[in-house]
C-alpha positions as CSV (number, residue, x, y, z in Angstrom):
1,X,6.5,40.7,-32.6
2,X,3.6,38.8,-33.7
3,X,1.6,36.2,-32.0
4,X,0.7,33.1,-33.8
5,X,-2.7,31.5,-32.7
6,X,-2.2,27.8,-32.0
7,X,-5.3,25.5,-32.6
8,X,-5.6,22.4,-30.5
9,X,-7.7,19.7,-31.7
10,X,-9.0,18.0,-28.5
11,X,-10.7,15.4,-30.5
12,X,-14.4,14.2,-30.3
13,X,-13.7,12.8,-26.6
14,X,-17.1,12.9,-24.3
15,X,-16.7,13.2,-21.2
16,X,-17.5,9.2,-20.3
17,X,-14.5,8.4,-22.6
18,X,-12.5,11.1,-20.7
19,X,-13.3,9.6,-17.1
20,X,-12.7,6.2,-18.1
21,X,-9.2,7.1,-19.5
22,X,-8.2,8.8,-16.1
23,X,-9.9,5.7,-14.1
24,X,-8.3,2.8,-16.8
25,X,-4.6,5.0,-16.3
26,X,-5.2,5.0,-12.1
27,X,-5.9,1.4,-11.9
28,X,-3.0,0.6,-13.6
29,X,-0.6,2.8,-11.6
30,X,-1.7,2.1,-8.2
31,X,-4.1,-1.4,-8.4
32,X,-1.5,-3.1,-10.5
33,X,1.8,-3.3,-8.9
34,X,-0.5,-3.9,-5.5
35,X,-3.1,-6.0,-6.1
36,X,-2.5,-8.0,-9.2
37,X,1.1,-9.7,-7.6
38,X,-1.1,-10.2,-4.6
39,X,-3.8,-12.5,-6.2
40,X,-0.8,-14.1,-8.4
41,X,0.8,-14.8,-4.9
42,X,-2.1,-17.1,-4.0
43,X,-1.9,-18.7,-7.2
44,X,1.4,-19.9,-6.2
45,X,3.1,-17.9,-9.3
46,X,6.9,-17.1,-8.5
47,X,7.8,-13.3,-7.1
48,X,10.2,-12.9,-9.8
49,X,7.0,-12.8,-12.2
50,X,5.0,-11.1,-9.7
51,X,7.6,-8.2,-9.4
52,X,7.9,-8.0,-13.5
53,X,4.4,-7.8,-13.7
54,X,3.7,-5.4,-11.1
55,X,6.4,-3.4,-12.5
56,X,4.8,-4.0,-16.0
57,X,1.6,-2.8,-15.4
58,X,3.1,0.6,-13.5
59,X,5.0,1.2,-16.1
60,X,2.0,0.8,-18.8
61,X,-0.2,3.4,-16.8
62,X,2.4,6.2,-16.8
63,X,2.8,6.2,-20.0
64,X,-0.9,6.1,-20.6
65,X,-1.2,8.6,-18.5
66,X,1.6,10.3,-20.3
67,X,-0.3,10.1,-23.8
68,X,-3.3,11.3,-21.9
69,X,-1.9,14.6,-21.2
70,X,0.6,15.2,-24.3
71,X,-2.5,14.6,-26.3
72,X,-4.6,17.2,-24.1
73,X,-7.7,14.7,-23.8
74,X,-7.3,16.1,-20.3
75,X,-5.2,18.4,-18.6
76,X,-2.4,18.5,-16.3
């Protein structure tokens, strides 16, 4: 049998742009179902919107962090 090489094109990514991906992916998962329905709680926002929000935002990070990784800016 014969191996095929496979070529991955990793992109022009420095490693600042890298970072911030995997920091702008983490807030969302974690800061944004906590922290975000929090300070709308004090603006006196209903917890229906709070939940959908929080729920929102976790939902946006995975799959950010999800392209992250299929894309192999970084890997898992």
């Amino acid at each position: 049998m014969t191996e095929t090489e496979q070529t991955v094109n990793v992109g022009s990514y420095s490693k600042l742009t890298k970072i911030s991906m995997m920091i702008i992916s983490m807030l969302l998962i974690f800061a944004g179902p906590t922290y975000v329905p929090y300070a709308m709680s004090h603006l006196g926002i209903n917890g229906y919107v709070q939940t959908g929000v929080g729920g929102t935002l976790f939902v946006v990070g995975i799959l950010f962090l999800l392209y992250i990784v299929d894309k192999k800016i970084i890997t898992a």
